[in-house]
C-alpha positions, 0 to 999 in steps of 0.5 A, spaced: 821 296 675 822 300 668 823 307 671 828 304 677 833 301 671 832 309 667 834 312 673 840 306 675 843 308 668 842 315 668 846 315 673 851 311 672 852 315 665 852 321 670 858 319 674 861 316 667 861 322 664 864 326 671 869 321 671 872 323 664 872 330 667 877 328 672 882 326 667 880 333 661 882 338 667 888 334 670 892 341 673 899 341 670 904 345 675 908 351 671 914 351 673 915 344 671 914 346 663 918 351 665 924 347 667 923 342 661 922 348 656 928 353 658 925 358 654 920 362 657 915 366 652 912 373 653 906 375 649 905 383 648 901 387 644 905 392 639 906 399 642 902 404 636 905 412 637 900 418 633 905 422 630 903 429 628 905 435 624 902 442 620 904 441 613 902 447 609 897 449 613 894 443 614 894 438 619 897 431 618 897 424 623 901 417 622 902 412 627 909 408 628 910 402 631 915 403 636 915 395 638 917 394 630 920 401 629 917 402 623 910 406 620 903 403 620 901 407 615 904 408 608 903 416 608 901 422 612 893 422 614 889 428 613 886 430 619 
């Protein structure tokens, strides 16, 4: 009798729980936020560019970032 009543609670504690996922992972339809929002956002990763020069004979680099249009590093590295 005593295992029949465990096992009757572990399912229902089972199904409880698989019930309550149900609601967590409710599907929501894209273009519904869209039309409600009116702003689309689009996330992008800065573009980095390697700049180079000989620089009394010696070789220098520093990146730019062309997404900002501005530098990276404060000053040339030596390379």
């Amino acid at each position: 009798m005593k295992k029949i009543f465990t096992l009757i609670i572990c399912i229902a504690v089972t199904l409880s729980l698989f019930s309550l996922n149900a609601y967590a992972y409710e599907t929501v339809n894209s273009s519904d936020l869209i039309a409600q929002s009116g702003e689309i956002s689009i996330f992008a990763a800065d573009v980095i560019v390697l700049k180079t020069r000989i620089y009394n004979g010696r070789y220098q680099y520093r990146r730019w970032n062309e997404t900002k249009k501005r530098w990276v590093d404060p000053y040339w590295i030596y390379g």
